[in-house]
C-alpha positions as CSV (number, residue, x, y, z in Angstrom):
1,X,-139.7,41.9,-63.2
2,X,-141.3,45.2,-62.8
3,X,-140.3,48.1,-60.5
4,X,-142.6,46.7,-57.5
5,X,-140.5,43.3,-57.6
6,X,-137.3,45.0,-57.5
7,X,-137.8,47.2,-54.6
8,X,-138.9,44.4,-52.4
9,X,-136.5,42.1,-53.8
10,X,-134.0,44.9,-52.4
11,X,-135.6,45.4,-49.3
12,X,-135.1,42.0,-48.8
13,X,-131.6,42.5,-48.4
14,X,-131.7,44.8,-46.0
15,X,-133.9,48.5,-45.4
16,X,-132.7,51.1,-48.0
17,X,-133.9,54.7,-48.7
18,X,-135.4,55.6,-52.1
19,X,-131.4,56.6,-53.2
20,X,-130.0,53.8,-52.0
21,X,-132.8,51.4,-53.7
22,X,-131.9,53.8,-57.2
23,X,-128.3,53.2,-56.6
24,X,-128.5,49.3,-56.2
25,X,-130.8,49.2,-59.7
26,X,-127.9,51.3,-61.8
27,X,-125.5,49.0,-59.9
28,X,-125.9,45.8,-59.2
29,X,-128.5,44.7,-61.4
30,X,-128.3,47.0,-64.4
31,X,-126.9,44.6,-66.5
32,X,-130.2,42.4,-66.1
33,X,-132.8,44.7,-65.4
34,X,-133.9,48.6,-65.5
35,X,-136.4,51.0,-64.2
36,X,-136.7,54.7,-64.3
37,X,-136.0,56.7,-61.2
38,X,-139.0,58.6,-61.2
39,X,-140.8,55.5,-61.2
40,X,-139.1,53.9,-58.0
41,X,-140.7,56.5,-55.2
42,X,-144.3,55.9,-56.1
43,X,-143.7,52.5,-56.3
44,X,-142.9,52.4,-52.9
45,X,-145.7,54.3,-51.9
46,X,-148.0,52.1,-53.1
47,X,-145.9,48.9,-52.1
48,X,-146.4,51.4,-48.0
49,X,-150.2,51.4,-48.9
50,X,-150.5,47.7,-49.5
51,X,-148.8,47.2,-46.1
52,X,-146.1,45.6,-48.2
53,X,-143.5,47.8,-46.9
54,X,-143.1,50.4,-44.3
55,X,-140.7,53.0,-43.6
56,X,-139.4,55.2,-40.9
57,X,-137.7,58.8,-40.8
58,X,-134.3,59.5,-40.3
59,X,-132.9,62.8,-39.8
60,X,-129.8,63.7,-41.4
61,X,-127.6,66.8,-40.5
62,X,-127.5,69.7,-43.1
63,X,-129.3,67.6,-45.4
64,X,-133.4,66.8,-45.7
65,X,-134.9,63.7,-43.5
66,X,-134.8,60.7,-45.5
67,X,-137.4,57.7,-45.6
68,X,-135.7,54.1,-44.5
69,X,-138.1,51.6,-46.1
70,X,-138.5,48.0,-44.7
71,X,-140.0,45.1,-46.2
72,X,-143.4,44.0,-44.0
73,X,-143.8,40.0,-43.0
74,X,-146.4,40.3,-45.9
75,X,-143.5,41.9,-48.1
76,X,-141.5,39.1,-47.5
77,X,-144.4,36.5,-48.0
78,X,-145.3,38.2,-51.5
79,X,-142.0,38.5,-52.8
80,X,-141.3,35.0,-52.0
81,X,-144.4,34.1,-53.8
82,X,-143.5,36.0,-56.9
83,X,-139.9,34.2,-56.9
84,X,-141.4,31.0,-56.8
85,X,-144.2,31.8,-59.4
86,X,-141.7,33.4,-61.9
87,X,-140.5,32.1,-64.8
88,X,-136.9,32.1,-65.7
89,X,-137.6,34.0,-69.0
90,X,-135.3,36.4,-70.6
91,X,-135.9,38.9,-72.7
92,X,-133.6,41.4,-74.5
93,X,-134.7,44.7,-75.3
94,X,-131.7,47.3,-76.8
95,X,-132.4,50.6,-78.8
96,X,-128.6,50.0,-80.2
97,X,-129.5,46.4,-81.8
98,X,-132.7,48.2,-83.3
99,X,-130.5,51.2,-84.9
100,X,-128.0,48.0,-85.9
101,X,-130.6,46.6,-87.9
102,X,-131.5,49.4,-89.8
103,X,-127.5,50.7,-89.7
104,X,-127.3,50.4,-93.6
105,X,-129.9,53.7,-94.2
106,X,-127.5,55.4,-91.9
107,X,-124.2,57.1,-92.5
108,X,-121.1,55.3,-91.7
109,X,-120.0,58.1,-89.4
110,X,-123.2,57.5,-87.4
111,X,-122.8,54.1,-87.5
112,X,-119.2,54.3,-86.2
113,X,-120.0,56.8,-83.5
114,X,-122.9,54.6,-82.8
115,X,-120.4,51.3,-82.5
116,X,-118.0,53.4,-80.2
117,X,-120.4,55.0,-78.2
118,X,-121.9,50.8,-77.5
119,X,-118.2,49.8,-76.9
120,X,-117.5,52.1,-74.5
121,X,-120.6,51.9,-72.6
122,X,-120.1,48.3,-72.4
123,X,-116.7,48.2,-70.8
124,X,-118.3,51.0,-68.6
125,X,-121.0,48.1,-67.7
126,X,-118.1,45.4,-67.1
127,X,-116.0,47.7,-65.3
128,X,-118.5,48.4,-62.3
129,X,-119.6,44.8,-62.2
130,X,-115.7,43.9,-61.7
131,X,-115.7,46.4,-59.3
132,X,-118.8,45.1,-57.4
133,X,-117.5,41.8,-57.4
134,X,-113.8,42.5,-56.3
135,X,-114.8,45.3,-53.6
136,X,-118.1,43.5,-51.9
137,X,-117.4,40.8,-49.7
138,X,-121.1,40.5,-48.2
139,X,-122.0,38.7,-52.1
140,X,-124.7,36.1,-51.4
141,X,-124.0,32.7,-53.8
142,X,-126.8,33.9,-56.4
143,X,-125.5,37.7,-56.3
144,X,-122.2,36.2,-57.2
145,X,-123.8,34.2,-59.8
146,X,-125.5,37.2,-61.5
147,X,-122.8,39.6,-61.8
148,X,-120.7,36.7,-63.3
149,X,-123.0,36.1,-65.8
150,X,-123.2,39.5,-66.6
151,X,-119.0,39.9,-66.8
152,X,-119.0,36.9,-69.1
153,X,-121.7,38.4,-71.0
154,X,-119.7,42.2,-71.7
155,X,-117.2,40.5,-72.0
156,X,-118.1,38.8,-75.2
157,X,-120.5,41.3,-76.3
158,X,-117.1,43.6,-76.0
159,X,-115.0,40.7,-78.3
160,X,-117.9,41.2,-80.7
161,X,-117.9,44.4,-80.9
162,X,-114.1,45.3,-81.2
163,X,-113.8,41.9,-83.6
164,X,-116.9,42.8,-86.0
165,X,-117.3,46.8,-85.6
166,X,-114.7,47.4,-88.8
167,X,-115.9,45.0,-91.0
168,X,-119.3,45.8,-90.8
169,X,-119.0,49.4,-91.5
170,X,-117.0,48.1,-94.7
171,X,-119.8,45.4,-95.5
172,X,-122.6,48.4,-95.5
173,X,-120.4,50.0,-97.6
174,X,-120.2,47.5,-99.9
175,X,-124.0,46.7,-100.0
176,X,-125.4,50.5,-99.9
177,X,-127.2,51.0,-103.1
178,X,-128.1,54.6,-103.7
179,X,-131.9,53.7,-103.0
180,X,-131.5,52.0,-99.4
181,X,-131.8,55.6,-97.7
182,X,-134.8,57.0,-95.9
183,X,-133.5,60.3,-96.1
């Protein structure tokens, strides 16, 4: 999904300002897809220009008027045409699995602080999904679904990690030859 798809497919849930759209991406559906922030406010200006969204002004005290965005009729027609045109593929894309695979030119201490630094930001990951799914009672059935799928998933990347992160550090020992450096 790109970063046009997302925003309707959270203005379908209900009108959200540019924020709140950012806030729902790092929340409840970081753990299955991603977007830059910068990207998100011309997306929705071009999503306003194709008259697939709208939005109105709402003044705020002490703080700058914000932009409500709404999904159009046609909004709601196109994303419901991209849902039912999509295909349920999935692809993983992860800068840590790319430095894994090349962990044995690296140092060990990289490669540990690497291994921590994944650990931690997994249990980060798990612990605000837990927290969405305990604290929101407004879930739909599929919103449910996705943010148990993506506990189960932390949850065994986590077992992974913790079970495998020692002895792999001790099996690149082990197999480091003096000439499998790119330094």
């Amino acid at each position: 999904m790109n970063t046009s798809q997302l925003c309707l497919g959270i203005l379908c849930l209900g009108d959200a300002s540019g924020y709140e759209i950012k806030k729902a991406i790092e929340q409840a559906f970081s753990h299955f897809q991603a977007t830059s922030y910068g990207s998100i406010y011309p997306t929705l200006a071009k999503l306003t220009h194709q008259g697939l969204v709208s939005f109105h002004e709402q003044t705020q005290q002490k703080r700058p008027t914000k932009k409500v965005f709404a999904l159009t009729e046609a909004g709601r027609k196109h994303f419901f045409q991209t849902l039912m045109s999509t295909e349920p593929t999935e692809q993983h894309r992860s800068d840590f699995l790319f430095l894994m695979m090349f962990a044995h030119l690296l140092p060990n201490e990289q490669n540990r602080a690497l291994l921590e630094k994944q650990t931690a930001h997994l249990q980060s990951e798990l612990d605000i999904l837990e927290r969405i799914i305990n604290e929101c009672p407004t879930l739909t059935p599929g919103m449910r679904f996705t943010l148990e799928y993506g506990i189960a998933a932390n949850r065994a990347l986590l077992q992974l990690m913790q079970g495998r992160s020692t002895a792999l550090l001790r099996e690149i020992d082990a197999a480091r030859s003096p000439t499998a450096s790119c330094e």
